[in-house]
DRENPA-3360 file (N, C-alpha, C; in nm, 2 decimals, always signed):
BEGIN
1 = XXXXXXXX = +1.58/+4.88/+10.39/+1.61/+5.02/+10.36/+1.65/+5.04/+10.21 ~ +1.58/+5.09/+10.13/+1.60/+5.12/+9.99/+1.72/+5.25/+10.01 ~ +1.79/+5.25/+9.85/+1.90/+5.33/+9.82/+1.80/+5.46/+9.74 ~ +1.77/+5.57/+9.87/+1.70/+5.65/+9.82/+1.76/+5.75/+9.62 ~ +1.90/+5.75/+9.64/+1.95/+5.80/+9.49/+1.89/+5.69/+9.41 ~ +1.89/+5.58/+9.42/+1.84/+5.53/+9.30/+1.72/+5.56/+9.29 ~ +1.61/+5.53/+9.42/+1.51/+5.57/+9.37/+1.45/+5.72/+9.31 ~ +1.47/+5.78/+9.34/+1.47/+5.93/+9.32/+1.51/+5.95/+9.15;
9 = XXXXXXXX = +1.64/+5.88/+9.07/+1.69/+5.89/+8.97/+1.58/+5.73/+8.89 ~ +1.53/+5.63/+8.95/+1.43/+5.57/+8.86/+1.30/+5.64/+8.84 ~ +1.25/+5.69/+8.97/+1.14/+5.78/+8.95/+1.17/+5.91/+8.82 ~ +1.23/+5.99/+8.84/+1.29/+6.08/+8.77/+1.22/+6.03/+8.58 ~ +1.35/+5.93/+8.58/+1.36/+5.90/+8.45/+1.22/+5.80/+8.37 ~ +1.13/+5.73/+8.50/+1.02/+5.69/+8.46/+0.91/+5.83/+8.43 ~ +0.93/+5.97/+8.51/+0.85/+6.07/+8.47/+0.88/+6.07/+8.34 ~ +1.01/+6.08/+8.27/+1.02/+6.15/+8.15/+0.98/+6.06/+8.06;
17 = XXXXXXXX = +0.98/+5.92/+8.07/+0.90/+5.82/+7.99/+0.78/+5.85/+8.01 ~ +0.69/+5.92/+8.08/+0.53/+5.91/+8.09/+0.52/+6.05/+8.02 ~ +0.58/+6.15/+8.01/+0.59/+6.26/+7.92/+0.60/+6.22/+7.80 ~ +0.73/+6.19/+7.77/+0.73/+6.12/+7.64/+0.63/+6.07/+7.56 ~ +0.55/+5.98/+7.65/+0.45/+5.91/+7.59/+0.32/+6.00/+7.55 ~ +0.29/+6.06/+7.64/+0.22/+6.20/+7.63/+0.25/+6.25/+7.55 ~ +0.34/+6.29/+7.50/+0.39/+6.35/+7.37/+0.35/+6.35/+7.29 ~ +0.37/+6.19/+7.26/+0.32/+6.10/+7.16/+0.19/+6.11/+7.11;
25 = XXXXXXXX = +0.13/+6.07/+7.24/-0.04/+6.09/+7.26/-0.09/+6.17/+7.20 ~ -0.06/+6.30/+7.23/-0.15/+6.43/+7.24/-0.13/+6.45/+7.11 ~ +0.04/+6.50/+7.04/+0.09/+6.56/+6.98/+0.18/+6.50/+6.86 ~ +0.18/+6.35/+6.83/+0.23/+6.25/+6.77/+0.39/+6.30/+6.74 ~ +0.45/+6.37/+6.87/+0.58/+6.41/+6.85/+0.62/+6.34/+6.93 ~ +0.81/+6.26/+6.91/+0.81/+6.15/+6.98/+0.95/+6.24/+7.06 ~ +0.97/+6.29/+7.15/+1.10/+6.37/+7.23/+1.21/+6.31/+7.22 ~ +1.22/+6.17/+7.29/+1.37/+6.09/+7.25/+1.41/+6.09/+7.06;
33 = XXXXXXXX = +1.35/+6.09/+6.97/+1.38/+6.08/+6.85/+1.42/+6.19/+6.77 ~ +1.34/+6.31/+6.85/+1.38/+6.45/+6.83/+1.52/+6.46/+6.87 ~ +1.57/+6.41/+7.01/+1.71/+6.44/+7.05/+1.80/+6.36/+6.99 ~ +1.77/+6.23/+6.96/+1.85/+6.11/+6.95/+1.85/+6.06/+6.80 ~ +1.74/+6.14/+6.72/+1.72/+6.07/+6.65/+1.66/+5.93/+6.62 ~ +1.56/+5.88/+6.49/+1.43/+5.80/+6.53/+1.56/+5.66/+6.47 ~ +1.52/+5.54/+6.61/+1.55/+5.42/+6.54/+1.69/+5.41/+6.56 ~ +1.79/+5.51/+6.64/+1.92/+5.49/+6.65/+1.99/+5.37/+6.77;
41 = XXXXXXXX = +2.07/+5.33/+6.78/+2.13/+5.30/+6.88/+2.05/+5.36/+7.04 ~ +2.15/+5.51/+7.00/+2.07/+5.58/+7.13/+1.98/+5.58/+7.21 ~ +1.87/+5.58/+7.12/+1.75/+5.61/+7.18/+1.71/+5.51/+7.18 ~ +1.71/+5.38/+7.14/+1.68/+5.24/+7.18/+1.76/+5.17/+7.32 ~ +1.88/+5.26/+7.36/+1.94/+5.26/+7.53/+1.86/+5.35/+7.61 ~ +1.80/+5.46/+7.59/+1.75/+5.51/+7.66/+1.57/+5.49/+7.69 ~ +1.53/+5.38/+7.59/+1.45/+5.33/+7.59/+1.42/+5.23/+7.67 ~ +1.52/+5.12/+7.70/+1.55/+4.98/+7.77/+1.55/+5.07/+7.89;
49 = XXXXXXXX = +1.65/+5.16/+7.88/+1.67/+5.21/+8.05/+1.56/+5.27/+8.14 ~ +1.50/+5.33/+8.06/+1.36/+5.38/+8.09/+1.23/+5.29/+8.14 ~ +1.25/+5.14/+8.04/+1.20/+5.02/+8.07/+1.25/+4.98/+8.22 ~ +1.38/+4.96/+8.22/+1.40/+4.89/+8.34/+1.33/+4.93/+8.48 ~ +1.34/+5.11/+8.44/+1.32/+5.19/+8.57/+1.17/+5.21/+8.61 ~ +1.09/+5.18/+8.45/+0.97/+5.10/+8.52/+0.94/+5.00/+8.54 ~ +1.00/+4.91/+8.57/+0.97/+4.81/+8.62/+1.01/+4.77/+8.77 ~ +1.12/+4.86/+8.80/+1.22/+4.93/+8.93/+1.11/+4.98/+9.04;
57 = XXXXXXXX = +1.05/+5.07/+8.95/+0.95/+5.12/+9.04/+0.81/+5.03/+9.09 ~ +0.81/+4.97/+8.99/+0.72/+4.88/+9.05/+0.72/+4.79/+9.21 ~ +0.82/+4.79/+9.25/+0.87/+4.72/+9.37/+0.85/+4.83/+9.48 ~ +0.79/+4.99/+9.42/+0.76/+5.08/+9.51/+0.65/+5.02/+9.58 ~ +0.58/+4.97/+9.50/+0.42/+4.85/+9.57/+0.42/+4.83/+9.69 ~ +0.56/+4.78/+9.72/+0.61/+4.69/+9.83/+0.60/+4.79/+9.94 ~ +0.60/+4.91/+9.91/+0.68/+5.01/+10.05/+0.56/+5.07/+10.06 ~ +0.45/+5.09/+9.98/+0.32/+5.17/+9.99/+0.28/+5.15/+10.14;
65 = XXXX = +0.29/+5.25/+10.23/+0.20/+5.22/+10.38/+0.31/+5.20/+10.44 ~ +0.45/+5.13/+10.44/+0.52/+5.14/+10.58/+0.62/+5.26/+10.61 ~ +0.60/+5.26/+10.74/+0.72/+5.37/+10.73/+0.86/+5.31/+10.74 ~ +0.92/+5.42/+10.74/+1.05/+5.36/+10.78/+1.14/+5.41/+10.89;
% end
């Protein structure tokens, strides 16, 4: 049985990394650097965290197909 808040808050915060990126993509405007400022502290934690939560989700793989 997964801890649905977390997943819900890794998903969440993996969307806004794939926005982000898109950002980037489309529009070479980078969102976290706008708020946080480019190269800070900040936005280099919000970065890792963003990291970790994709990699979090990855383990969604695992649950594809069963119920629960």
């Amino acid at each position: 049985m997964g801890n649905k808040t977390l997943d819900c808050i890794a998903l969440t915060l993996t969307i806004i990394g794939a926005v982000n990126w898109g950002l980037i993509g489309f529009f070479q405007w980078n969102l976290v650097d706008f708020i946080c400022g480019p190269g800070t502290w900040l936005s280099r934690v919000i970065y890792a965290i963003v990291g970790l939560c994709g990699l979090y989700i990855l383990t969604f793989y695992n649950r594809c197909g069963k119920i629960e």
